[in-house]
N, C-alpha and C positions, 0 to 999 in steps of 0.2 A: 612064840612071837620072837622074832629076829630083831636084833638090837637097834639097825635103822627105825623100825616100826615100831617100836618102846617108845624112841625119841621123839618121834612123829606124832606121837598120842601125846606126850607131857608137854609138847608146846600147844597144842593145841589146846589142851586143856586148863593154858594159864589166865590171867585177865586180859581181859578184851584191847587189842592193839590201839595206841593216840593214831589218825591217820596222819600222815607226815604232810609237814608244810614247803608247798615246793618254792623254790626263793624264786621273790620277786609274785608273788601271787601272796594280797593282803585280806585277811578272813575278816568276817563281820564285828570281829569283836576289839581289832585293829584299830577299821576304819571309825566304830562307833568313838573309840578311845582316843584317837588324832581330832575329830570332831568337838569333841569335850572340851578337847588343849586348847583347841583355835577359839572357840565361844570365851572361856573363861577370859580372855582380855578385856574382850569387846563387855563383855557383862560387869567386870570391874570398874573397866571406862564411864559406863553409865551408871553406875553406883557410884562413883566417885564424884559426877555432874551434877547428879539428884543433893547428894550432900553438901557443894557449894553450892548450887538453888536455894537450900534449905537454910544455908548459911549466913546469906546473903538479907541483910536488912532489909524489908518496904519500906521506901521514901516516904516519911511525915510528910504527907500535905501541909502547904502553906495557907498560913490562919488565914481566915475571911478579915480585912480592910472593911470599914465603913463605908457607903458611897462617895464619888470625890463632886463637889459641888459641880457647876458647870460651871465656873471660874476655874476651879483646881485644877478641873480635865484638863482647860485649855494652858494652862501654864504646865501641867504634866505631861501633856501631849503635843507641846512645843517642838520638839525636835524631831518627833515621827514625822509631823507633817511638813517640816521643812524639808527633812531629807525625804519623803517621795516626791517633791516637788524637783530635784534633782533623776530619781529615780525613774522616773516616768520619762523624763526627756531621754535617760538612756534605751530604756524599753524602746522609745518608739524608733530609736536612731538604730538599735540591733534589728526591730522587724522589719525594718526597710530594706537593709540586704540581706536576710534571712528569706523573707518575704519573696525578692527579688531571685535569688536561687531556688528558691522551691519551684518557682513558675517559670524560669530561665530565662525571664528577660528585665529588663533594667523598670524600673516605673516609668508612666508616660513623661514626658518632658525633662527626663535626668539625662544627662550626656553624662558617655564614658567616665569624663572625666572630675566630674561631678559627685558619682557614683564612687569612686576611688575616693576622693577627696571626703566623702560621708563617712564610709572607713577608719578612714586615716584618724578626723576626728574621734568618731568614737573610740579610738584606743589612747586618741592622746587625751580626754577628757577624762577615762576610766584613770588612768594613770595620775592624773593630777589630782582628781577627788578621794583616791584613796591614800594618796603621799598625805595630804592633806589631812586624813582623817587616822591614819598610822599615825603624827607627828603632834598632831595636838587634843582629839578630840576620845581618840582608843585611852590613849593613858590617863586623861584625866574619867574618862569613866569605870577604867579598868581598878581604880581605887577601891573601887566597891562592890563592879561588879563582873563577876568570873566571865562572862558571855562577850567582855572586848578586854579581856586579858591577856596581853604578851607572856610566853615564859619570861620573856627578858628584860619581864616591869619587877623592880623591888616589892610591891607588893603580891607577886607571886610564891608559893611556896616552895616549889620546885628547882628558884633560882635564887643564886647568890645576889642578882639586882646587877646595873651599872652595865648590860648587855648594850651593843649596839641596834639601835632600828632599822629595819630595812625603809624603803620608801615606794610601799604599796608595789615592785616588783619580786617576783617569787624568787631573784636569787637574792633577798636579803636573807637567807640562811632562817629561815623560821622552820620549824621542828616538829613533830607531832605532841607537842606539849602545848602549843600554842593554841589562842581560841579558836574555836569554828570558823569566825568570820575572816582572822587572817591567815587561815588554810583554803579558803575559798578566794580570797585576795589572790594568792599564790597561783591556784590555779588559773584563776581569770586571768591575770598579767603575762605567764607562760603563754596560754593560747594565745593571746591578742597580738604580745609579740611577733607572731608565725603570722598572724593575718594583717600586721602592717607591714613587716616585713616585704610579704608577697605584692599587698597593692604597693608599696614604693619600687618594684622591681618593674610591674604591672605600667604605673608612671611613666617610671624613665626607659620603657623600650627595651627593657632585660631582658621580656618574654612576653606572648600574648596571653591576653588577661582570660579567662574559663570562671563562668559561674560554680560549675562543677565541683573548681578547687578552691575558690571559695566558701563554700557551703561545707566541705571536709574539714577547712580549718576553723571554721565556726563553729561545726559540730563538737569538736576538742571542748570546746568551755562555752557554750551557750546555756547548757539548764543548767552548768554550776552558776552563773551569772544571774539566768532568771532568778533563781533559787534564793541567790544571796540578796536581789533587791529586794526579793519579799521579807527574810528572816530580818534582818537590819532594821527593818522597820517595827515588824514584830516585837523587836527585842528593845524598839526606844518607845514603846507606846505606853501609856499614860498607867495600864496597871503593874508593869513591870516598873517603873521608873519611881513609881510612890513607893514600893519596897523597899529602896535604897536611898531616895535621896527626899530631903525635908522641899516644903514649896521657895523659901527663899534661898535654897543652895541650886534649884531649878532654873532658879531664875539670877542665878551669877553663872550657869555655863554658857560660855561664848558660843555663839553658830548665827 
């Protein structure tokens, strides 16, 4: 045997060759291993979710109240029926041009300028009834209870007290601390602005008047609007309000 063919024989005869990995070409045990990496966040992520879920207190139900006589009701449920007596006249004053834009024409016997002038009202009626109720009616309930609390009421925890109030328009600087009802204030006075805006331009011959673009700016804050007249009332009705307040301090709030 010739010394090439020695050599020949001993490599052949050593252990069986790794095949070579050509670069840029990823094997199965690679891509299984990248796979792995990428899961492991996302599987943390939700193991971390599940353990605040878990962490996370059930709200105590609120004790059952004895019946309220039908005198009680009525003195507890004083101020819900007041304020949808307000509430109702705005409802019908939004379906009227709502109404009127869905179906593109005015209701029968409303002139142009009529129609404007419906508008107009209701943004400046929204305006006064919630200056109105930011100013004297929010604070004096927000004493007790968290659902017409300003961050900017001393009896807030979140504020040092002695903030300024807006007057029921969203650029009085209200916060996402603030109650639900004056975040939906906020947004209704934004929108409404844009739609008086427009019918005063509308008015005065700025531009010609379009149901079309009406009903766009309506759209902005219409079901935050619906929304709020219903919860408002919700929230001053007869068994939410015996929660917090005795029958003769019911009957010392002004409205």
């Amino acid at each position: 045997m010739n010394p090439s063919e020695s050599a020949c024989s001993v490599s052949n005869s050593g252990p069986e060759s790794q095949p070579e990995t050509q670069p840029g070409v990823r094997t199965d045990n690679m891509q299984s291993a990248d796979t792995a990496a990428e899961q492991e966040p996302a599987q943390q992520l939700d193991s971390e979710r599940e353990e605040e879920q878990q962490a996370e207190p059930e709200p105590e139900p609120e004790p059952a109240l004895p019946p309220l006589t039908p005198q009680e009701f009525r003195v507890y449920n004083r101020l819900a029926e007041q304020m949808e007596y307000f509430h109702d006249h705005f409802r019908q004053m939004y379906t009227t041009l709502q109404t009127a834009c869905t179906n593109r024409r005015r209701p029968a016997g409303m002139s142009l300028r009529q129609f404007l002038d419906e508008g107009l009202r209701l943004a400046r009626y929204l305006e006064m009834h919630h200056s109105i109720e930011e100013t004297h009616l929010y604070p004096l309930l927000g004493r007790k209870m968290p659902a017409f609390r300003s961050s900017a009421s001393p009896f807030s925890s979140s504020s040092g007290g002695g903030g300024k109030k807006g007057k029921g328009k969203g650029k009085g600087g209200k916060d996402k601390e603030s109650c639900e009802l004056l975040r939906q204030h906020q947004v209704i006075h934004d929108g409404m602005d844009e739609v008086a805006a427009y019918l005063r331009r509308c008015k005065d011959g700025e531009c010609e008047f379009e149901l079309g673009v009406l009903k766009e700016k309506l759209d902005v804050c219409g079901d935050v609007l619906l929304a709020h007249l219903d919860q408002e009332v919700a929230d001053l009705g007869a068994e939410r309000m015996r929660r917090y307040f005795t029958l003769q301090e019911m009957k010392a709030i002004p409205m």
